[in-house]
N, C-alpha and C positions, 0 to 999 in steps of 0.2 A: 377623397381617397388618394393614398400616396401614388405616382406614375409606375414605381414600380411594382406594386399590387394588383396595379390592375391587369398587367400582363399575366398573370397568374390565371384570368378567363379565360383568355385565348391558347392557353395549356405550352407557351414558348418553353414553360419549365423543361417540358420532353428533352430538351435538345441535353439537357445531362445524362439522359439514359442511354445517348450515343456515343458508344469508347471509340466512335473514328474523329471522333473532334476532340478540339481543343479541351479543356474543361474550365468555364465561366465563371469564376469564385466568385464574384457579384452577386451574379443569374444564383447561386447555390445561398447566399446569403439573403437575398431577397425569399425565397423559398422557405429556408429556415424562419424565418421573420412573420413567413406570413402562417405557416405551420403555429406560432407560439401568439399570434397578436388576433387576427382575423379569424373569422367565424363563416357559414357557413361555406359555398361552392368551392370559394378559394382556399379556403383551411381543408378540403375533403380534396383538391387536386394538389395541393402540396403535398399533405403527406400520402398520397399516393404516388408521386415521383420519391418522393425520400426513403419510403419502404423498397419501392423498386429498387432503384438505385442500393439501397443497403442488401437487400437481396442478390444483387449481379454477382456472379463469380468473378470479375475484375473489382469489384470494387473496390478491396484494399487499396490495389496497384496507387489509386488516388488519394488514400491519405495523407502522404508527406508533404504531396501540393496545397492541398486544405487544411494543414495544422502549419506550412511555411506561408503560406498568403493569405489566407481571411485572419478579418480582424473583428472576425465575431465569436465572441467564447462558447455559444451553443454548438456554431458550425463547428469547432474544434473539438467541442464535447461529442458531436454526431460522427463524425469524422475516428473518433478514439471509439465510441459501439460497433460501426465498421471492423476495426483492428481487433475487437474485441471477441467479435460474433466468427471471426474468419480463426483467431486462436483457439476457440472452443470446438469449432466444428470441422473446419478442413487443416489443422496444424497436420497431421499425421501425413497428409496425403500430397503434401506440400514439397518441391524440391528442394535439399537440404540448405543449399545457398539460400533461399529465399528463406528458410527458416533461421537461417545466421541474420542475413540480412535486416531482418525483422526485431531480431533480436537486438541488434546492436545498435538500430536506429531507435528502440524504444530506451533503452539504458541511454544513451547520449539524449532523448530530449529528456527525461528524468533531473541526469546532473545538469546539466544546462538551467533547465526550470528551476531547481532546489536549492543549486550552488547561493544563489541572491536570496538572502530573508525577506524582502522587502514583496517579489514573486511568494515567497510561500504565504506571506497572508492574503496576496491580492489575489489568486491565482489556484486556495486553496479545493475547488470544488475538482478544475483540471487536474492537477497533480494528483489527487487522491484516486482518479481514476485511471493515470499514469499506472498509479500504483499499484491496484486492482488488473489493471492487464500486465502488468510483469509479473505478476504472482500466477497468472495464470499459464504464462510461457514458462515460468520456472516447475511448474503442476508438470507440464509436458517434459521440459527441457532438463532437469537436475535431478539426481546427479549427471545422469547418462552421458546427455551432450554439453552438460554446462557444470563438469565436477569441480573447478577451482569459483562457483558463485559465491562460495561462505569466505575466503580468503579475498573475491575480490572487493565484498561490497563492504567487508571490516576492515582493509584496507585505503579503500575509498572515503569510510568514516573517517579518517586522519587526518583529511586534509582540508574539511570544511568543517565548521561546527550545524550549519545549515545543512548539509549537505548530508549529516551524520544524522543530525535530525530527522530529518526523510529517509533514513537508511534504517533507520530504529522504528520507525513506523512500515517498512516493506516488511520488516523481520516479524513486527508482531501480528501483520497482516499471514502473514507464510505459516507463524506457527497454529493460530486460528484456521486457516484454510484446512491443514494438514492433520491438527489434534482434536480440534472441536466439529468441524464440519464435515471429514472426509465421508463419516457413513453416508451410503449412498450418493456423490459425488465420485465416489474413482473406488476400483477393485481394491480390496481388505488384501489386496499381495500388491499391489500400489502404495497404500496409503503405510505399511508396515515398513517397505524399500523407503519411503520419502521420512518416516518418523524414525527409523536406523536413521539416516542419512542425519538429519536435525543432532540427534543426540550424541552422532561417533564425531561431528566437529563444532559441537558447544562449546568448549573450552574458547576457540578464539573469539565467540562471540559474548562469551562472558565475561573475557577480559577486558575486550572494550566495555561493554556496560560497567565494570568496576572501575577502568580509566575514568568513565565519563564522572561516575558518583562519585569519584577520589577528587577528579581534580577542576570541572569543567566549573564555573563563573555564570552559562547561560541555562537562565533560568527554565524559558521553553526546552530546553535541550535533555534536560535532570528530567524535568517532567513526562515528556513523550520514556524515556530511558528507565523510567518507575513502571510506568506503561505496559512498556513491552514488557519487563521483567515479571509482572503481573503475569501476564498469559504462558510465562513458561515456567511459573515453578507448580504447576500441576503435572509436568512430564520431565522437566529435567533433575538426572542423577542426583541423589540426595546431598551427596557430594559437596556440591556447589553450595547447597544451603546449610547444611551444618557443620560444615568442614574449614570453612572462609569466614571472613571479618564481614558476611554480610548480614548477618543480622544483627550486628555490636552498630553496622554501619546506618541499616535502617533506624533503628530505635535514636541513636545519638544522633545521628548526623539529619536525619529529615522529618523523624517526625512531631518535633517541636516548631518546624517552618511552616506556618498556614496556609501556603500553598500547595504543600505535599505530604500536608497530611493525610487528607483522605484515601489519597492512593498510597501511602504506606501503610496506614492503618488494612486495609485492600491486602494488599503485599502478607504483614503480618499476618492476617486472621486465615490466607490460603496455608503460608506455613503451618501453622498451627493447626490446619487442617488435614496436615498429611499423617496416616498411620503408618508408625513401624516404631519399632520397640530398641532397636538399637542404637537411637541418639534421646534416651530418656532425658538424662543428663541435661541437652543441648534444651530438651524442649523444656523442661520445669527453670533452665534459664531465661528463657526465650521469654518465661511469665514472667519472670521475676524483675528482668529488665523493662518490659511494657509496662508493667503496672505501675513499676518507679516512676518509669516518665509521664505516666499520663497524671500520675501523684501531683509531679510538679506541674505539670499543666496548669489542673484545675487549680493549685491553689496561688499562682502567677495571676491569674483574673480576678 
């Protein structure tokens, strides 16, 4: 048995559930290790310091030191359910600084982690849970305390393609969280402020998804940005869909690509799912043009 497992009997782990000391990122990685490898005495006194410990009302305070020094991804993953469990249950109760503070350190390790493509494959399970707790701060935070979020993160989109990447996946995480999930997650005079809010600044967010479809080269990037677009044309302004070159742009521009097809096909068939009688016109196009193209499809094979 490894040496450091077996201090795991002698219960040394305690000494992380004292905020007068230092804190051990080893001693915490060793724990985590033995929590996910080891079976019985020691797997039952690990995760009973790691519950504790994730129960302390300090515990956050120690995240940033355990996602800047272990170089273990679970620890970092236990370390983000901490941050996680602290924004669902005590965000409200919190000094505002500390709720900025929190704020602005999870957004900086976001781009940090996302900015590199080469992090978003290796690194994919972390970041998506990055991602998952800023949607959650944004539940609490936006508009209210954080009303320029839509301007900054399509803003932000501009300057990375990766980076943008990851910002089309928070968006479609936010519109899910707020359209599909809210009942019973957050009060119907909650989720009605947060779904105003989505739809009175769509426009900037649509322009970028049209940037990315007009002009972007990376393929992952088109894909995630079919994606998101997916989860919002069941609520946003019809507008956007029968009013614009997006559906001339689906049909021609993606859905003879094999890669994005399915999710345009996706795309199309929600369009076409929507009732309302004042873009008949748009929508016996809308057939006319699909069925063209899937014409040449099949008879291309």
């Amino acid at each position: 048995m490894p040496a450091e497992m077996t201090m795991l009997a002698d219960h040394p782990a305690r000494q992380l559930l004292d905020f007068s000391q230092k804190l051990d990122i080893n001693l915490l990685d060793n724990v985590v290790n033995s929590m996910y490898h080891d079976i019985g005495s020691q797997q039952r006194v690990a995760q009973e310091v790691l519950t504790n410990l994730k129960d302390h009302p300090d515990a956050w305070t120690r995240v940033d030191t355990i996602l800047e020094f272990s170089q273990n991804m679970k620890t970092k993953y236990y370390a983000l359910q901490i941050l996680e469990t602290v924004i669902k249950t005590r965000w409200k109760i919190l000094p505002r600084n500390q709720c900025e503070g929190i704020k602005k350190y999870v957004v900086g390790l976001i781009i940090k982690t996302s900015s590199d493509p080469a992090n978003m494959e290796k690194e994919g399970v972390y970041i998506s849970k990055l991602n998952m707790i800023l949607v959650q701060i944004l539940k609490q935070e936006w508009p209210k305390h954080w009303p320029t979020f839509i301007s900054d993160i399509v803003g932000a989109s501009r300057t990375s393609e990766s980076l943008c990447q990851n910002n089309m996946i928070i968006l479609k995480l936010l519109s899910e969280e707020v359209f599909d999930f809210s009942s019973g997650q957050m009060t119907q005079v909650k989720a009605k402020h947060l779904k105003d809010s989505m739809c009175n600044e769509f426009s900037q967010i649509f322009q970028l998804c049209q940037f990315v479809m007009e002009n972007s080269q990376n393929a992952p990037l088109v894909h995630a940005t079919l994606e998101t677009l997916l989860r919002f044309l069941n609520w946003i302004p019809l507008g956007y869909i029968f009013e614009t070159k997006l559906i001339s742009t689906l049909v021609y521009k993606f859905l003879n690509v094999p890669m994005f097809r399915n999710v345009t096909l996706k795309c199309l068939t929600e369009i076409a799912g929507v009732s309302v009688n004042q873009y008949e016109e748009q929508f016996v196009n809308l057939f006319t043009l699909t069925m063209c193209q899937l014409k040449q499809l099949m008879f291309s094979f």
